[in-house]
N, C-alpha and C positions, 0 to 999 in steps of 0.2 A: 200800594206796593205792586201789585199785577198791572195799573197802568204802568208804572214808570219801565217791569220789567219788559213789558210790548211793546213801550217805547224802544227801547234800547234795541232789543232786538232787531227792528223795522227799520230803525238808525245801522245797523250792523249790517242789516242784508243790502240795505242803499247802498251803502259804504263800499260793501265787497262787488257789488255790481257794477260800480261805476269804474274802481279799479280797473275792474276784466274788462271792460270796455274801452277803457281807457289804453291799455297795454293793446288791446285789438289792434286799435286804431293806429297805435304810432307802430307796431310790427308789419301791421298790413299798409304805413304810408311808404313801403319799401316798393321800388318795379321792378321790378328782374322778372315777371314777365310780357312780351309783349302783345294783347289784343287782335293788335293788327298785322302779326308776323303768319306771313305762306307758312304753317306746317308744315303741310305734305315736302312743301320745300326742301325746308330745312332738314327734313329728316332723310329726305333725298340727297342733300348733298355731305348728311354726315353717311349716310350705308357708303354713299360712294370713297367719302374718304376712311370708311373704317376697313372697307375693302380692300381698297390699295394697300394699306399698313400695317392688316392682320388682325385688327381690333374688332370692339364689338361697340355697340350706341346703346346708350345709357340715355334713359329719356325718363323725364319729370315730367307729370304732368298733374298741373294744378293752376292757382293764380294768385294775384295778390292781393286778394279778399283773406287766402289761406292763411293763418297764422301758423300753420304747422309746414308749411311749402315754404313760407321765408325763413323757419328757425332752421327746417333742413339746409338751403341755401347760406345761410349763417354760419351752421357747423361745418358743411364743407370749406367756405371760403376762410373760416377761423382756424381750421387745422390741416396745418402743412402737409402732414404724410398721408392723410386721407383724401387732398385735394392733387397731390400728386399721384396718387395711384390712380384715382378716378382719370387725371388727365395721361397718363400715359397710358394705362391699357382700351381708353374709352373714349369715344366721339362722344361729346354732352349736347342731348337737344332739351329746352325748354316748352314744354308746349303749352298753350293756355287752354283754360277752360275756366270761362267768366259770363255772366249776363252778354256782355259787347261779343264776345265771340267764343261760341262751346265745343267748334271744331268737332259738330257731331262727324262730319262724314270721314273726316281722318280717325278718331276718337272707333267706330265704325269699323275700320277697318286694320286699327287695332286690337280686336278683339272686347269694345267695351271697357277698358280697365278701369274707369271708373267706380263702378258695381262696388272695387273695393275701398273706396274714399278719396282724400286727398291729402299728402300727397299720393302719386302711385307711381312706382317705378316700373320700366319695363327696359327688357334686353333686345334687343334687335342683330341681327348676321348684318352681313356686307348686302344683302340682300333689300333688307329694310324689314326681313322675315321677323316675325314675333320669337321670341326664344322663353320669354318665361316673363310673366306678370308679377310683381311683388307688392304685397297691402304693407304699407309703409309702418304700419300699426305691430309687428313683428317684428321691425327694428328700432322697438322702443324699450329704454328698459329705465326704471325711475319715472323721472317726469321728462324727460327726452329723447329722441333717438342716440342709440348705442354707438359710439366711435367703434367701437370691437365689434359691434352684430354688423352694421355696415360693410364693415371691410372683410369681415367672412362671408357676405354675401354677395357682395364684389368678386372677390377669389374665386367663386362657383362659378361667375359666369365670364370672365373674361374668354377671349379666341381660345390662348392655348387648354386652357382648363376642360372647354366644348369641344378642341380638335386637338388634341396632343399628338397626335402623328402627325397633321398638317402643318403644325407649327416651326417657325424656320428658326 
């Protein structure tokens, strides 16, 4: 009877591992981000377009190892009113950080964000200035990130929210 139960068992935990492996692999067969994209670039040329339009940059950064950096990705592009708020108050840059390229020296002169996992969000001015780091892990609630904790956290930092007498 103790064999058969340690059988079972052994058969259960293979079972449930290969699942989660399995789910790994087809979430992280997504690319949304890219290895070989200029950073600094891109994040240059969203300050400069947030700058002109009042906005603020909204920057991910993770890769697509991450299984938590594509379900974020997922939920935004799966829910209209959270993908239109993101796109109207906010320049979206993607950044990577993978084996192929970790973008220490951009990553650097973001203050780090890493330290607090993946994904990690962070605000940026017109500037390309840091304005607030966020651990992605506090806009989680259940077994996912929050559509509600999101967009309250979004509201905090959009332009006008940061410069309400500046705001036109």
């Amino acid at each position: 009877m103790m064999k058969r139960l340690l059988f079972l068992l052994i058969a259960m935990s293979v079972s449930v591992a290969s699942f989660a492996q399995t789910q790994a692999k087809t979430e992280s067969g997504v690319k949304i981000y890219n290895p070989a994209a200029n950073a600094q670039a891109d994040l240059d040329a969203a300050a400069a377009k947030a700058k002109k339009e009042n906005k603020h940059v909204f920057v991910q950064v993770g890769g697509n190892w991450c299984v938590w950096c594509i379900r974020f990705h997922n939920l935004v592009e799966e829910t209209p009113e959270l993908k239109n708020y993101l796109n109207t108050n906010f320049e979206t840059v993607l950044v990577n950080y993978s084996p192929e390229n970790k973008n220490e020296a951009v990553l650097k002169e973001l203050k780090n964000p890493g330290r607090f996992g993946f994904p990690v969000f962070l605000i940026l001015d017109g500037n390309g200035e840091v304005l607030h780091i966020q651990n992605s892990a506090y806009l989680e609630e259940g077994k996912g990130h929050s559509v509600k904790l999101i967009t309250d956290f979004l509201k905090n930092w959009t332009y006008k929210a940061v410069n309400p007498t500046l705001a036109k």
